[in-house]
N, C-alpha and C positions, 0 to 999 in steps of 0.2 A: 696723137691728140694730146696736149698739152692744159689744163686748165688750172688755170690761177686766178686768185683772189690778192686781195693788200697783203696778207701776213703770209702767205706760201701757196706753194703748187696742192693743189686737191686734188687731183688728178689728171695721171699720166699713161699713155698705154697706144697701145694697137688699136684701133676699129675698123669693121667691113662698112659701118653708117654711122653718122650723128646728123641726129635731129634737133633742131632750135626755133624757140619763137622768138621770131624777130620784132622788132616794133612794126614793122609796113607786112608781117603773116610768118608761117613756119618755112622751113628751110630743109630740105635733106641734103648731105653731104655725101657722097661716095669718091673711094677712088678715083683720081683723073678730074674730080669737079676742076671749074672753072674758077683763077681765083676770082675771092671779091671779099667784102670785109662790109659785115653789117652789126645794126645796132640793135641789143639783147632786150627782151621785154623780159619780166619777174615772169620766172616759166623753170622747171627742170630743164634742164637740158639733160637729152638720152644717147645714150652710144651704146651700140649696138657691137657684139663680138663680129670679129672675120667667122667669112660664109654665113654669117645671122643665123646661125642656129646657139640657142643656150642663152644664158641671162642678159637684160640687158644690165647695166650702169646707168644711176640717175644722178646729176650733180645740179642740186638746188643754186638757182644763180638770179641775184636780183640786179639785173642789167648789166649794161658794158658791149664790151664788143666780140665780135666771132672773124678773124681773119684766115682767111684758107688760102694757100699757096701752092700750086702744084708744079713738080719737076717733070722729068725722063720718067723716072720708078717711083717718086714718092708723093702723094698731098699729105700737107700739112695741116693743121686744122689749131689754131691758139686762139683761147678763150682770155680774154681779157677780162675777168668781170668786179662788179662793185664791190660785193661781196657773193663766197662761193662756198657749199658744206658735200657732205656726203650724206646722207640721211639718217647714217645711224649716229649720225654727228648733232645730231638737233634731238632736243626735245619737244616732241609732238603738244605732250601736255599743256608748257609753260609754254608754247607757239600758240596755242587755241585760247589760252587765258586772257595773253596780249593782244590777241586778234577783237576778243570780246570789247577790251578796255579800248583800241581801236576804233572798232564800230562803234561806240558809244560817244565817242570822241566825232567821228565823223556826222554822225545823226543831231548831233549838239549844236554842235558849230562849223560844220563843212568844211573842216580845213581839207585842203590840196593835198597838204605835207601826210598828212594824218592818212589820208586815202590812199598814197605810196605805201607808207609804214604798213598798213590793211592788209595791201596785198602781198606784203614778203610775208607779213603773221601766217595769213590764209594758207600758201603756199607750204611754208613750211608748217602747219598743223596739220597737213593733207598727208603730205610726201614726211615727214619725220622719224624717227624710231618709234616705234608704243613700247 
């Protein structure tokens, strides 16, 4: 599993699973999946350690793509996304501040743009470091 963002790889490793929400629902990937290559909603995406036992990994990711390609012995799984952290990589606090000024922004004046911006706030105030 491969996940990148613009400025670098965020995470890279082994998984037995990853799970994604995609824009059309969620997604599990194992082993042997089938490729195919979808489009990322503002969601953690999780991976899961080989045999699923023990923690998982959460890489906050606000859109992009999920491409899976599988050989003889190996799937591949590359996270294309907009922008991608690790959660001890965000601040939870100053994600719930922005989220505030967000919402208030959206309740105001309905912007579109504003209601994106919402949900990466949300997401990362949820999933962040405290």
């Amino acid at each position: 599993v491969h996940v990148v963002g613009p400025e670098r790889e965020v995470w890279s490793g082994e998984a037995g699973m990853v799970i994604a929400k995609g824009t059309d629902g969620d997604v599990g990937i194992l082993p042997g999946h089938a490729p195919m290559l979808i489009s990322l909603d503002i969601h953690p995406l999780r991976i899961l350690p080989e045999g699923l036992g023990g923690p998982q990994e959460l890489v906050l990711v606000d859109g992009g793509f999920l491409h899976v390609t599988s050989g003889e012995d190996k799937t591949r799984i590359d996270v294309l996304a907009e922008h991608a952290a690790l959660p001890k990589d965000i601040d939870a606090s100053a994600a719930a501040a922005r989220a505030g000024e967000l919402r208030r922004r959206v309740e105001d004046e309905g912007q579109t743009e504003a209601q994106a911006e919402l949900a990466k706030a949300l997401m990362r105030a949820e999933f962040g470091a405290r």
